[in-house]
N, C-alpha and C positions, 0 to 999 in steps of 0.2 A: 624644274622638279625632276629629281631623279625615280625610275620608275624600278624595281630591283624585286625580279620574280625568285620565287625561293620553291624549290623541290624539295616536298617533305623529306626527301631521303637526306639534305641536308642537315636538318634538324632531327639527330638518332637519338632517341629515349632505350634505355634500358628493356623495359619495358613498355609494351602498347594493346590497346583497349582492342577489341576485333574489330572496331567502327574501323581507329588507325590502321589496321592489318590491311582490309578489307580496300581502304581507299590506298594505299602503297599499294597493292598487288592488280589492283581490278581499276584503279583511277574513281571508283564510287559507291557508294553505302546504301543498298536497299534491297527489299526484300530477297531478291534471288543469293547476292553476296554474302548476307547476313545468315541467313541459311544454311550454307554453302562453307563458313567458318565455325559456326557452331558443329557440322557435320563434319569436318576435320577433327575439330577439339572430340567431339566423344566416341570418335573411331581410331583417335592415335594418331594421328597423320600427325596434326601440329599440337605437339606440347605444349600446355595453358599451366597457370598457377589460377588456384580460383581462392579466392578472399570473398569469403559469406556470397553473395552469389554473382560478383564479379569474376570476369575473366580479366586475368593479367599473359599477355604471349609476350614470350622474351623474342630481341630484335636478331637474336642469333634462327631461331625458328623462322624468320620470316626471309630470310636472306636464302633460304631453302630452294623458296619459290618463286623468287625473284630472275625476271629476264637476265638482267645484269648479271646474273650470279653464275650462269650457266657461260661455257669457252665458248669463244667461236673458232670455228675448226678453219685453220687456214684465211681465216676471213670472206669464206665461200658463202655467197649470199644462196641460201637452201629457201626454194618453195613449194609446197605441200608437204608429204609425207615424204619425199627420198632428197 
């Protein structure tokens, strides 16, 4: 039996619920994260489409905030602040 792990970044949706935002960005979905997205969405940060009283966040808004998304400088392994 093959065992065949799949990283949601994998599997990209157009769009994604702030549950999916929330588990890409943070690895999990509860009270603090949830929060924490919805606090984005109504201060601007991250652009939401809302349908009656869903949030829809497009995959390009999430790519923002994403580790991977960011260069690494030279490949200098940086720890703390400098």
């Amino acid at each position: 039996m093959e065992i065949v792990l799949v990283n949601s970044l994998d599997q990209i949706k157009p769009l994604n619920t702030p549950k999916d935002t929330a588990v890409m960005l943070w690895g999990h979905w509860n009270d603090t994260t949830r929060k924490r997205i919805y606090r984005w969405i109504h201060n601007g940060n991250l652009e939401a489409l809302r349908d009656g009283k869903s949030y829809w966040i497009p995959h390009k808004e999430i790519t923002k905030y994403l580790p991977q998304a960011t260069e690494k400088r030279n490949g200098d392994l940086r720890i703390g602040n400098g």
